[in-house]
Structures are given as C-alpha cells and as structure tokens.
C-alpha positions as a LaTeX table, in Angstrom:
\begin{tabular}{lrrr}
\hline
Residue & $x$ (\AA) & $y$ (\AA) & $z$ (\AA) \\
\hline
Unk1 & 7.18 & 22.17 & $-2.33$ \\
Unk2 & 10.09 & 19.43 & $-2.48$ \\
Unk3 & 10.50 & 17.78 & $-5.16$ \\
Unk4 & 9.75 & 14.54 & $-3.79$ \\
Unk5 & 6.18 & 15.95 & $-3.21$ \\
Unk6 & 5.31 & 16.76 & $-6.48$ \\
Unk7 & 6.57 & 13.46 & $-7.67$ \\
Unk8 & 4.49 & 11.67 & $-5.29$ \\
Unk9 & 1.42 & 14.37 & $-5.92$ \\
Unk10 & 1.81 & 13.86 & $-9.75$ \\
Unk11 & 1.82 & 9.78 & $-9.65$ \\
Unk12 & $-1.09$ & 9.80 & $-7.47$ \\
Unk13 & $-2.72$ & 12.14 & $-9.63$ \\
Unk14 & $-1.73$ & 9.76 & $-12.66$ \\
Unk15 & $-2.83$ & 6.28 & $-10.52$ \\
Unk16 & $-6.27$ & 7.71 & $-10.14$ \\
Unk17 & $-6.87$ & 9.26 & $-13.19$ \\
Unk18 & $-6.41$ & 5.60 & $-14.41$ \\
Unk19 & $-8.70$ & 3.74 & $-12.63$ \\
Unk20 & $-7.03$ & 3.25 & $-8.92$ \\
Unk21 & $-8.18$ & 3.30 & $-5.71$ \\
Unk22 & $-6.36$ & 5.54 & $-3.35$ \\
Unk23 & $-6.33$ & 4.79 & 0.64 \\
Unk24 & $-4.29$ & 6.60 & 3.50 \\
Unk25 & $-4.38$ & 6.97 & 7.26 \\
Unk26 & $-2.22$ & 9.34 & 9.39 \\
Unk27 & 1.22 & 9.60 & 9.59 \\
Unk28 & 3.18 & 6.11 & 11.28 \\
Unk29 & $-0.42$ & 4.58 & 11.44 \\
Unk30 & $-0.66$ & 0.63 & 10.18 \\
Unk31 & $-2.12$ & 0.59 & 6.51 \\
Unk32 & $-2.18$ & $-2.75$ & 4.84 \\
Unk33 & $-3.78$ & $-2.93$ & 0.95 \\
Unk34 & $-4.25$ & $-6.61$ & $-0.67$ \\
Unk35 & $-6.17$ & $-6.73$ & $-3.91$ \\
Unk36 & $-5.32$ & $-9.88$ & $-5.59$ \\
Unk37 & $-1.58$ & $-11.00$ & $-5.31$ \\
Unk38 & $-0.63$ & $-7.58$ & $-3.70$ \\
Unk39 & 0.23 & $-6.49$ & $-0.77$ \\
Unk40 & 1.56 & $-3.44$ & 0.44 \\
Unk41 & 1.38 & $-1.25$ & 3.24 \\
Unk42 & 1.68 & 2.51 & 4.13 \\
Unk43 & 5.30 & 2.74 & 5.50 \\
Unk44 & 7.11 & 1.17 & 7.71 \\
Unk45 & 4.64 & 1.47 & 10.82 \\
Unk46 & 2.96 & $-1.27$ & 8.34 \\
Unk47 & 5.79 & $-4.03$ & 7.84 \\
Unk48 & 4.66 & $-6.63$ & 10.48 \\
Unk49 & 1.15 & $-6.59$ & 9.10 \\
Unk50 & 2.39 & $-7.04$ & 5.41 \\
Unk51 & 4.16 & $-9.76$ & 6.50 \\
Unk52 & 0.94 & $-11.19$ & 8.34 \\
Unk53 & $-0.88$ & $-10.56$ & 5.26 \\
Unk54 & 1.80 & $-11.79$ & 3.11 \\
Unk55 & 1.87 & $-15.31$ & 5.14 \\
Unk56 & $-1.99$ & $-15.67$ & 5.16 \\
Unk57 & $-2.00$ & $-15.35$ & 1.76 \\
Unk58 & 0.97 & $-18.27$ & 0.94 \\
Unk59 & $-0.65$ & $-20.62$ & 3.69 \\
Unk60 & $-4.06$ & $-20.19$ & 1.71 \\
Unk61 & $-2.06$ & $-21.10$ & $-1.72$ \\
Unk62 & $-0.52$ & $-23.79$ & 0.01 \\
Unk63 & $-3.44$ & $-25.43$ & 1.79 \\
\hline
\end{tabular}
C-alpha cells in the first residue's frame, strides 16, 4: 500500500472515530459537502459545483 493510502486510510479512520460523517462517490464523479460554513467537494471533477455552492451561500449572507 502507498504511503499516501495509509495516510488517507488512517485520518479517515481518526475523522470517524470522532464523530464525522464520511461520504464518497466513484472516482471523477461530482461530490459537493456543505454543513454549516463548509464546503468542499470530492476532487477536482467537483470544483464548479463548490464554487456554485460557495456563491449560493455568500448571496444568502448577503441578501
């Protein structure tokens, strides 16, 4: 396994362990997450909707 795995593998383990939810789709699919003031998204498949989500969110704050 790469070491890169195992990181990953080991702070997921850690996340849930402390409370966390975890979500994932396949590879390259479009994953956004908002929960509060955060957004984030899968990789980089995800970056227009972030930004989507990311502008919804401001106009909301600003409106």
């Amino acid at each position: 396994m790469r070491v890169v795995a195992v990181v990953v593998a080991v702070l997921k383990e850690r996340m849930l362990k402390l409370g966390a939810t975890y979500q994932k789709k396949s590879k390259w699919q479009v994953l956004v997450v908002e929960h509060g003031n955060l957004v984030t998204g899968q990789n980089p498949a995800s970056a227009a909707a972030v930004g989507e989500a990311l502008v919804r969110k401001l106009a909301a704050r600003a409106g």
